[in-house]
C-alpha distance (Angstrom), angle and dihedral (degrees) to the residues before:
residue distance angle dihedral
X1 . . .
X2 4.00 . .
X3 3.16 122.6 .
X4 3.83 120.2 -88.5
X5 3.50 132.7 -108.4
X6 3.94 118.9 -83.3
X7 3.12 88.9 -120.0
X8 3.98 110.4 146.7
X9 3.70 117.8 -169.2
X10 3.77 119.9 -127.7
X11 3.70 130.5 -108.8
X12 4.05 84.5 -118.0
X13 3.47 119.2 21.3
X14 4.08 115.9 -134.6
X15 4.01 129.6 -173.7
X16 3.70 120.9 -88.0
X17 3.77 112.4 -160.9
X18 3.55 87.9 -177.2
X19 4.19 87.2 59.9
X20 3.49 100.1 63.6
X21 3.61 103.4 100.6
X22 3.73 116.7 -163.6
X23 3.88 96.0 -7.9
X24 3.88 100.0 40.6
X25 3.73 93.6 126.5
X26 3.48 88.4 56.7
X27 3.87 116.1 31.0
X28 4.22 119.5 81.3
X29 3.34 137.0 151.3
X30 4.04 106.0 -115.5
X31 4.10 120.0 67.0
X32 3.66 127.7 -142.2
X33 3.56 129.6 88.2
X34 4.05 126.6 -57.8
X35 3.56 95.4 -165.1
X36 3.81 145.9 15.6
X37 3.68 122.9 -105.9
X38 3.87 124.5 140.2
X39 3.84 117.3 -139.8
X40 3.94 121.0 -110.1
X41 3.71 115.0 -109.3
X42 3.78 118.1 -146.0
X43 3.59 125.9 -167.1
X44 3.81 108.7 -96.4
X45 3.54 126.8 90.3
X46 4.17 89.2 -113.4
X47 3.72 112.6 73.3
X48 3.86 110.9 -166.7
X49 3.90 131.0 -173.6
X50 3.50 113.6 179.6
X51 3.83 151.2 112.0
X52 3.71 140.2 -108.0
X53 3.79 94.1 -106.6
X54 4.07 124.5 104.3
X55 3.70 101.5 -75.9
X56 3.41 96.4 47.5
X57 3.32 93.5 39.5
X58 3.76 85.1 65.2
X59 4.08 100.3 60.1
X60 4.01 91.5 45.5
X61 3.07 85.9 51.1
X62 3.69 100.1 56.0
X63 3.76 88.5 41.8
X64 3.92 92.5 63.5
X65 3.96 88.1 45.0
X66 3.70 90.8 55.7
X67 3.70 98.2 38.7
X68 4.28 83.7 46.4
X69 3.98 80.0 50.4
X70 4.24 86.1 59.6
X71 4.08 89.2 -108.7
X72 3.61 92.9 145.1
X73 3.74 92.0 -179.0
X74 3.52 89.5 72.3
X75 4.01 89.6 70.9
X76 3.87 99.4 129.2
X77 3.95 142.0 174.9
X78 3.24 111.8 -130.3
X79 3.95 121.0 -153.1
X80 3.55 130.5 -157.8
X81 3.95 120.0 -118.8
X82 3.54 110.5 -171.1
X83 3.77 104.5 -160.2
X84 4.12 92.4 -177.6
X85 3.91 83.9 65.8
X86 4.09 96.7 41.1
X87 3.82 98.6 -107.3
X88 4.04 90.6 143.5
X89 4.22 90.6 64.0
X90 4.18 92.5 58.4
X91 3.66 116.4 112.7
X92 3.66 98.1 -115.1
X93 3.97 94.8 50.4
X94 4.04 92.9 45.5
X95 3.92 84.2 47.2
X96 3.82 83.4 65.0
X97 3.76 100.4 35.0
X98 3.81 114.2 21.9
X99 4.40 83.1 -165.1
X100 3.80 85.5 64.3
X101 4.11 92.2 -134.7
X102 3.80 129.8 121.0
X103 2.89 144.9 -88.5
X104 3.62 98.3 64.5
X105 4.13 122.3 171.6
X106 3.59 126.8 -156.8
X107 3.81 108.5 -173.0
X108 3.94 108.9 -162.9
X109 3.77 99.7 171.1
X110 3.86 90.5 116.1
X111 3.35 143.0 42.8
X112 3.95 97.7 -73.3
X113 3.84 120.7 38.2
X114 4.07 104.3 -117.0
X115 3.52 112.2 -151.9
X116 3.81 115.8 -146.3
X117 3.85 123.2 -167.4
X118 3.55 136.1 -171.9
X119 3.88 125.1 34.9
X120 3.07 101.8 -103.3
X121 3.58 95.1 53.7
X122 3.75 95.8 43.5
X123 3.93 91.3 60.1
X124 4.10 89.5 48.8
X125 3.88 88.9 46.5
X126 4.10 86.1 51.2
X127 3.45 93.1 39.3
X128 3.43 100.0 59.4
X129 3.16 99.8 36.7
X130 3.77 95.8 60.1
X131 3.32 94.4 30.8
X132 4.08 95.1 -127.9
X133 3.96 139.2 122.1
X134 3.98 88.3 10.2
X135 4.14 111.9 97.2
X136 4.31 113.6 -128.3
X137 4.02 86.3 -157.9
X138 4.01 101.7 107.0
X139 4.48 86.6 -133.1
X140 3.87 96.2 40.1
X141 4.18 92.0 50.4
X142 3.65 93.2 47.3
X143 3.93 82.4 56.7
X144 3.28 96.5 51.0
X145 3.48 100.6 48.0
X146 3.82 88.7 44.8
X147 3.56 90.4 71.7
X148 3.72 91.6 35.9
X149 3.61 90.1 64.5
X150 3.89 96.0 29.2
X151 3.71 78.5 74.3
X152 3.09 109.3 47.7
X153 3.29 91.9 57.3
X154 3.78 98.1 45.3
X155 3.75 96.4 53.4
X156 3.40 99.0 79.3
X157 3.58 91.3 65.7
X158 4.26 93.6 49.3
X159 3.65 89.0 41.7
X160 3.67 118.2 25.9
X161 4.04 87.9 28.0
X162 3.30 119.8 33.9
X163 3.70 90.9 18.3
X164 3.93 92.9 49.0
X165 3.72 98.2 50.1
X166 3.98 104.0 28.3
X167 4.20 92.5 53.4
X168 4.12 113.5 13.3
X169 3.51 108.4 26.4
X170 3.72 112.4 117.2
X171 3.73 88.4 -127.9
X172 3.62 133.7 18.9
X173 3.70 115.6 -116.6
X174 3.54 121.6 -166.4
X175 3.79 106.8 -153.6
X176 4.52 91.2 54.9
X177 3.51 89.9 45.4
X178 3.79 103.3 51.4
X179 3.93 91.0 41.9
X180 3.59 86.2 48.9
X181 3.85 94.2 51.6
X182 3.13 93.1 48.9
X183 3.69 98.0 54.5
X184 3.92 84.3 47.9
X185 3.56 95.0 55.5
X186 4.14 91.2 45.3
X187 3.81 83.2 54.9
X188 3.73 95.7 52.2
X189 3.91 89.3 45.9
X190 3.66 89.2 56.3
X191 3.78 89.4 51.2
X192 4.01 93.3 50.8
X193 3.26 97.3 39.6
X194 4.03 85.4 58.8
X195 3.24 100.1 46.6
X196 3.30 94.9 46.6
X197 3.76 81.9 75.4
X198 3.58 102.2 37.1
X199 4.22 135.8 28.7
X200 3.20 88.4 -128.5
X201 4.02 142.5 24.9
X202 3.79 100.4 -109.2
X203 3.82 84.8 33.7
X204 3.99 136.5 -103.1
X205 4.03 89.0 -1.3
X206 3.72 130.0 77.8
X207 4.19 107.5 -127.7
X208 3.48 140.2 144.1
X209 3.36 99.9 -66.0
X210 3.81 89.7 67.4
X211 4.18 87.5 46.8
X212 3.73 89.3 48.3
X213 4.11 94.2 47.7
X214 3.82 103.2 40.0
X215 3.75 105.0 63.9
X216 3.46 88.8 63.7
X217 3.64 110.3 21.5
X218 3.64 91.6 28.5
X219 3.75 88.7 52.3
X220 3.71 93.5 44.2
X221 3.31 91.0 60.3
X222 3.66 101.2 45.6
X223 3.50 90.1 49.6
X224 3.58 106.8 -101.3
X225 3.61 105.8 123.0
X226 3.81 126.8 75.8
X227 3.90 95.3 -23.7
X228 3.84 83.1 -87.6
X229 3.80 102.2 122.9
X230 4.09 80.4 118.7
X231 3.69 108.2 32.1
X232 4.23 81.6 59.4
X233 4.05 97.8 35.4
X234 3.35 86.0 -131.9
X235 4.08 85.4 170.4
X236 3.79 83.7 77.9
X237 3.58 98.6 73.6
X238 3.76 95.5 77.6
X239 4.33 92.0 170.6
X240 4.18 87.0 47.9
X241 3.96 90.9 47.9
X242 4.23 89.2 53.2
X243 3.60 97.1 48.0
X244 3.95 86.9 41.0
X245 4.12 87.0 57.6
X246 3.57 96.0 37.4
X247 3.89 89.5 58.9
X248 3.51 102.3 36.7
X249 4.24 89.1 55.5
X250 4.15 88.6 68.4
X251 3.60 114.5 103.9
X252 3.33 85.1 -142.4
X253 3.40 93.6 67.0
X254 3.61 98.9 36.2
X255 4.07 83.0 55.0
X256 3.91 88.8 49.7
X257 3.96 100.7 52.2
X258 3.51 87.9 49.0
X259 3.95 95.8 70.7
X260 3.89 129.6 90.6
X261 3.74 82.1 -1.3
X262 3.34 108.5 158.8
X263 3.66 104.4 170.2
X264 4.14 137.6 52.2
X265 4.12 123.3 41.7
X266 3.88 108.3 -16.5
X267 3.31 91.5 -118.2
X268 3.68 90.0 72.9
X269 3.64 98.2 53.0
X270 3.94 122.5 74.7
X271 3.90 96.3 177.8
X272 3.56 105.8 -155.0
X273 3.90 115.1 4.3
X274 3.96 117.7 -155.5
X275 4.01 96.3 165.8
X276 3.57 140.6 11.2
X277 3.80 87.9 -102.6
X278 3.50 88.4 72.1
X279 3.98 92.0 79.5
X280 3.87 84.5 58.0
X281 4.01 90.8 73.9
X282 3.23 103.3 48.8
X283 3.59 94.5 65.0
């Protein structure tokens, strides 16, 4: 390995706008909002605000499954975020998610809107309340949410790690990207080697576990993050690669990939989606 940077870290650390690679207009170290802006409010009882990339992927994605289940309480409008431009710091979005990221969920079916942030709890919220893709048997739901939480806890090191230094870093650096590689490719062993046992992560059923893994692992492995489907030999994980098809062949998911897509041929993106007709015109 070369040798690192000299690079020596100071006594106090201070912010460098100038640092920030790719997202430098964006990224800072204090929350709340910078500017005001209320959120739209559509006409279903599921208010979503979100973007196109893996975790949101994951809650439009169980939307479609319940609505393709005949849940029509999961009708939702679905709101674009763009977090390029800073959309995640207005008032009305930090109202609903003090961390300022998307997905965020605002659940108006009863007599006070809920908000519900982060993925992985938007899926349990959903899941529970439509009783669907979560197991009720005491072994089977400790499974699930297992792997629910397994990645939640891994993505960080696909997206903020690997992700981070392998694609927007202002440089590349060789030591954070091999360590983060490697971690990545531990990750995706872990995945084959359970499903070489099982068609699915919680087992026989399809749940939330699978909704929460497959945007990123799922799209890791078909080549969908980064451009690197070849730098990571993600061919290799033969198990990962069937369960990766196997999803991506639902409608349901097809449907769910498809919106606040910003990105890709515009036939795959449906921007904002309000109503199932919505799919219609962007054939």
């Amino acid at each position: 390995m070369s040798n690192a940077s000299e690079y020596t870290p100071p006594k106090i650390w201070t912010w460098n706008k100038a640092n920030g690679g790719r997202f430098a207009t964006i990224n800072r170290p204090i929350a709340g909002p910078t500017h005001d802006k209320e959120l739209p409010v559509g006409r279903h009882p599921l208010q979503l605000y979100s973007l196109g990339t893996p975790n949101g992927v994951k809650v439009t994605v169980m939307l479609e499954e319940l609505l393709a289940l005949g849940h029509t309480g999961a009708e939702y409008d679905a709101w674009i975020i763009k977090i390029a431009d800073g959309d995640q710091f207005g008032s009305g979005f930090v109202a609903i998610n003090p961390n300022s990221k998307i997905p965020a969920l605002v659940d108006r079916s009863g007599p006070t809107p809920i908000r519900v942030f982060e993925s992985g709890a938007i899926l349990l919220h959903l899941a529970e309340k439509f009783a669907a893709f979560l197991p009720t048997e005491t072994a089977a739901r400790a499974e699930c949410l297992s792997w629910l939480f397994w990645q939640m806890g891994s993505a960080p090191y696909l997206g903020g790690g690997f992700g981070h230094f392998y694609a927007y870093a202002p440089t590349k650096m060789e030591y954070p990207i091999d360590r983060f590689a490697m971690e990545v490719k531990r990750q995706l062993d872990v995945l084959d080697r359970r499903l070489a046992e099982t068609e699915y992560l919680a087992g026989a059923d399809y749940t939330i576990a699978d909704i929460a893994v497959w945007p990123w692992y799922g799209g890791l492995a078909k080549g969908w993050l980064y451009e690197s489907a070849e730098f990571l030999a993600v061919q290799d994980y033969k198990h990962v690669q069937r369960w990766a098809d196997a999803i991506g062949n639902r409608s349901a998911v097809q449907r769910g990939r498809m919106v606040n897509r910003i990105s890709g041929e515009p036939a795959s993106q449906l921007h904002e989606r309000h109503d199932a007709s919505d799919f219609d015109r962007t054939s």
